[in-house]
Steps between C-alpha positions, in 0.01 A plus 500: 500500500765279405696257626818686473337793705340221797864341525695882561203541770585150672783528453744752815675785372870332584604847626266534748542103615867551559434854679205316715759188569784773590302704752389168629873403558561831678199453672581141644864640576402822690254257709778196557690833609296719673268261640596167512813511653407731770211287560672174478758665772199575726333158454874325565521720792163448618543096452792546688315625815266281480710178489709667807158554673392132402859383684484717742126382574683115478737576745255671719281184503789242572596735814152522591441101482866479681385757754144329560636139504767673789181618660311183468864326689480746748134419558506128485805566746299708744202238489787254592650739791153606616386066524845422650431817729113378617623132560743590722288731657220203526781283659593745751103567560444127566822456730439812701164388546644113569727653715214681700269161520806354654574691740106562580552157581778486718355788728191343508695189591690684751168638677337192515807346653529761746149500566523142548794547761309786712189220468733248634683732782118631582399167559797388690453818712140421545597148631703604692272775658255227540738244644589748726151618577406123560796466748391857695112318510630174614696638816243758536238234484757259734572805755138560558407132531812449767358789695173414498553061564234476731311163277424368163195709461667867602777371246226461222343832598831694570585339127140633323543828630831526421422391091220721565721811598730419231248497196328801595895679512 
């Protein structure tokens, strides 16, 4: 073999290259035209969604932080209401119940003062039962000893008797 002969075998048939490079150029330009673009479309259109999804996603998470830091207000204001709420409810406890102690203690004052006066008019009555009782002895005593003045010792007698009829009354 020959040089010559090795060189037209390594050499491309320049026919066939420029067919080959043609029905590559169709090739490419049926795909950029049949494929490409259609797919390029649906990948646009598909990026599209997905970047409205991604902001609509955003804006869903701003409203939700909005609506939870709303929540956590109304919370913190409830805790507020509901502290304000047992305080006063501990400060009308505690003066309802001061109230009560006080006037536990002005009853209680008011029986033992009235206990104290029915003491007092008892005892004054009592006295006076007794004072009286003493005076209805002592002419008692004096009536018996006028009617019976005979002497001294009859007086003593008539008197022992009499103490004697009185105590066993």
């Amino acid at each position: 073999m020959n040089i010559p002969d090795i060189l037209e075998l390594l050499m491309p048939n320049i026919l066939t290259v420029v067919t080959q490079l043609a029905s590559t150029a169709i090739l490419f330009t049926l795909m950029y035209l049949l494929a490409w673009k259609p797919v390029k479309r649906i990948l646009d259109k598909r990026s599209e969604y997905e970047q409205s999804r991604l902001t609509n996603a955003d804006e869903l998470k701003e409203e939700t932080e909005m609506l939870n830091e709303k929540a956590n207000a109304y919370i913190e204001d409830a805790k507020l209401q509901a502290q304000e709420t047992i305080r006063k409810a501990q400060e009308e406890g505690l003066r309802l119940k001061n109230n009560l102690v006080e006037e536990g203690k002005q009853k209680s004052q008011q029986l033992v003062e009235e206990a104290q006066y029915n003491i007092t008019l008892q005892k004054n009555k009592m006295l006076e039962d007794m004072h009286q009782e003493i005076v209805n002895v002592a002419i008692t005593a004096a009536e018996k000893m006028l009617q019976q003045k005979l002497d001294s010792q009859s007086d003593i007698d008539s008197i022992e008797s009499f103490i004697d009829e009185v105590t066993a009354k």
